[in-house]
N, C-alpha and C positions, 0 to 999 in steps of 0.2 A: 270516304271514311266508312269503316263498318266494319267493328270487329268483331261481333257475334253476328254467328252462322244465322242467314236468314234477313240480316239486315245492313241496311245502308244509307249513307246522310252524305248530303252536300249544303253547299251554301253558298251565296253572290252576294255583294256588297255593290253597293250604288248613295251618294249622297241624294237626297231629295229633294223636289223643287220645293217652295213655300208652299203652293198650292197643292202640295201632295202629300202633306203634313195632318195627320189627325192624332198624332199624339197628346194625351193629359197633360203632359210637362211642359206644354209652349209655356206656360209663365211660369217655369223654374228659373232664376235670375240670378245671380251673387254678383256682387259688385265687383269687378276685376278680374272673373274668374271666367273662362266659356262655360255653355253648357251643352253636353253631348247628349244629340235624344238619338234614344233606337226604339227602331218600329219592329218587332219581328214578324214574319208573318210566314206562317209552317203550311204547306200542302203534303198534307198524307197521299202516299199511293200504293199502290199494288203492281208490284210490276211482274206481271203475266208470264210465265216462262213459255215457251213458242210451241207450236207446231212443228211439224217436218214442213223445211221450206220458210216457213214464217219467219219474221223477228218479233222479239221481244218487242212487250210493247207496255205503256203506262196505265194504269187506270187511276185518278184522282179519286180519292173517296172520303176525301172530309179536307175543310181546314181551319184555322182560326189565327188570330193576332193576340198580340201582345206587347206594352212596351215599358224604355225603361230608360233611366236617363242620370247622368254623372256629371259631377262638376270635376276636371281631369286635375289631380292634385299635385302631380308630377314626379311620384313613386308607381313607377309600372305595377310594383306586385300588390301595392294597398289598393289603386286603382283597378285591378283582377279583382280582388277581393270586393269592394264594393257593389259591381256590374255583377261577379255571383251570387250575390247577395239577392243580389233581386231576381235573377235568372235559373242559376242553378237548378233547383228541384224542378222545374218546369223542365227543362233539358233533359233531365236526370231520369223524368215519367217517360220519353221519348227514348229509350232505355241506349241512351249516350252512355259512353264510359268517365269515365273523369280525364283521362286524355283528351276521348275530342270533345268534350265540354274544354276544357281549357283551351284546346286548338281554336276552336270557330272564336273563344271570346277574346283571345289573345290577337288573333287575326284581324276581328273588330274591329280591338281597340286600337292598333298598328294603322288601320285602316285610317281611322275617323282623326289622330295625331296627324297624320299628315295630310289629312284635308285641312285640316285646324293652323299648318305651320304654310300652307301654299299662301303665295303672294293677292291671289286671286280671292281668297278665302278671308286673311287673318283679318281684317276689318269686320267679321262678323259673330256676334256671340253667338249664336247658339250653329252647331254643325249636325243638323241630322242627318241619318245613315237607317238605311234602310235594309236590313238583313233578312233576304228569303232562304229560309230553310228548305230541304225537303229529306223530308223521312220517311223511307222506302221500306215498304218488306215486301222481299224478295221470294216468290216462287220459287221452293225448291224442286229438282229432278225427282219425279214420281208422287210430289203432292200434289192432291188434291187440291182443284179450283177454291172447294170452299172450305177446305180445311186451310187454306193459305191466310184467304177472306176472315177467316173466324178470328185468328191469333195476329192478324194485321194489326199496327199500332194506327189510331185514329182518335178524334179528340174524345165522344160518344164514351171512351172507353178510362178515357183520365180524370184525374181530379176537374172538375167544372173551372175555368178561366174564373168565372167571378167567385171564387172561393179563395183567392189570392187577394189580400189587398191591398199590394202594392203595385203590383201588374198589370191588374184589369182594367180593358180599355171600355168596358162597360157599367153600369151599373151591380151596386153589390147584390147579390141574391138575397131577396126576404125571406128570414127565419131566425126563429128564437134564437136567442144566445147561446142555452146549453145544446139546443139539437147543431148546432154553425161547430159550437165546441166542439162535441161529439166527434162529427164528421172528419174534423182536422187530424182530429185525434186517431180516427182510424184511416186516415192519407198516411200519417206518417206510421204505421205501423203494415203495410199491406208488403206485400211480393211478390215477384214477379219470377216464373217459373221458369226455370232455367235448363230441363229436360221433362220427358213427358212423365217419367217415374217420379220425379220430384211431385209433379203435379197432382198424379194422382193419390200420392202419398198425402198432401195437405187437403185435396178435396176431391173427392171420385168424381161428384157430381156436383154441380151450384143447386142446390134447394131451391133456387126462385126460377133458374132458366133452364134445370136438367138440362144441363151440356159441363161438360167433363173441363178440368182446368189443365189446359193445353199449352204448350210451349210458347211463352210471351204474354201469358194472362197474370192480370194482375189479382190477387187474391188475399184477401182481408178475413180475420179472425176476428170474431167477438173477443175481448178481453174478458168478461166474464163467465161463460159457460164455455168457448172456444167453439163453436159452431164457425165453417167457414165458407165464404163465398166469395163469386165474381165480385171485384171492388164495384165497380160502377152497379152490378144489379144493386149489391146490397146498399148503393149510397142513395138508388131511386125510393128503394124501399123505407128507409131510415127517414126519410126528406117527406115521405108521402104519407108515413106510418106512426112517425114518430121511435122512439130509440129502444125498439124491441127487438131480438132477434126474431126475424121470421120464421124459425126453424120450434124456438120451445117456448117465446111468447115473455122469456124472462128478460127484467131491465139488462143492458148491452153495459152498466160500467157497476162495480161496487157499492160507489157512495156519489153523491153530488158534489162533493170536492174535488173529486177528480175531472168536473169541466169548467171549473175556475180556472 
């Protein structure tokens, strides 16, 4: 899969032994019903376009978990519906299309119905499935090593896993109410540059990292003054700082209603 230029995603399915099991949801239960846990777990890479003579080759540069888990109701599309529920936006940072977000969950879930209806199997409530991702970006012809590196999709550079809290497989990150607010509030408002003139239209330069917002960078606006930045800089900054624009020092929302 990969349909924007520069990038590519695969994925393997496998059920998992007990002992291979660290999902949160081992004690989701419902009386008659199974329960499907999925473990995702995403390896970022860079995959290196060659030398003369060389092949292509991988570089891993980050990766992280996540998981998620259904009790299967036996309407495929409400059952879709559910698994994206908890999954989607995460997928979606991973700048997946809504096709193959729906491919990989559809596939899943195909997957894990029929481990659930095997003879080997059906005596058992819960059926985990263990889904590796991997999301690549791809070296293009005549880029730059590190201009490739820079616009690489990697976790460092998404919303934080523990900022979800239904997904995370770790602990919730400590922070006030309204700054946790704040933050969410500008996940869901950020973008993701989809040519370089786009980029440099919404921001020449990031104010925190002076480096220019380049094709696959995610990029966040203040709501109130409109100053904008790398998401992740500006989420360090926000987290570190408190709910200031780093740029003019004025509050980042209107009024305090607005992070209720």
């Amino acid at each position: 899969m990969g349909s924007k230029l520069g990038y590519a995603y695969d994925f393997r399915l496998k059920m998992m032994e007990k002992d291979e099991i660290t999902s949160k949801f081992t004690s989701e239960k419902k009386d008659g019903v199974k329960t499907f846990i999925f473990e995702f777990t995403t390896n970022f890479i860079l995959k290196i376009r060659p030398k003369e003579e060389e092949e292509a080759s991988d570089l891993i540069i980050g990766s992280e978990r996540f998981d998620a888990f259904l009790h299967p109701t036996g309407d495929e599309e409400l059952d879709l519906s559910c698994l994206s529920f908890m999954v989607y936006r995460r997928l979606k940072e991973y700048w997946m299309t809504p096709d193959e977000i729906n491919l990989t969950l559809n596939e899943t879930l195909d997957f894990t119905r029929n481990l659930a209806s095997d003879p080997q199997y059906v005596r058992l409530n819960q059926i985990p499935v263990l889904v590796s991702l991997e999301v690549r970006t791809v070296q293009q012809e005549g880029e730059a090593y590190n201009d490739a590196l820079d616009r690489a999709i990697r976790a460092e550079h998404l919303c934080p896993l523990d900022m979800y809290p239904i997904i995370a497989m770790g602990a919730f990150r400590p922070m006030c109410y309204f700054r946790k607010s704040f933050l969410r509030k500008l996940s869901l408002r950020k973008v993701r540059v989809e040519n370089v003139e786009e980029g440099l239209a919404l921001m020449p330069v990031c104010p925190i990292c002076s480096r220019s917002g380049k094709l696959g960078a995610w990029i966040s606006t203040l709501p109130k003054c409109g100053h904008a930045f790398h998401y992740h800089c500006v989420f360090r900054w926000i987290e570190a700082n408190g709910m200031m624009c780093p740029s003019c020092f004025r509050p980042g929302y209107d009024r305090i209603s607005e992070l209720l």
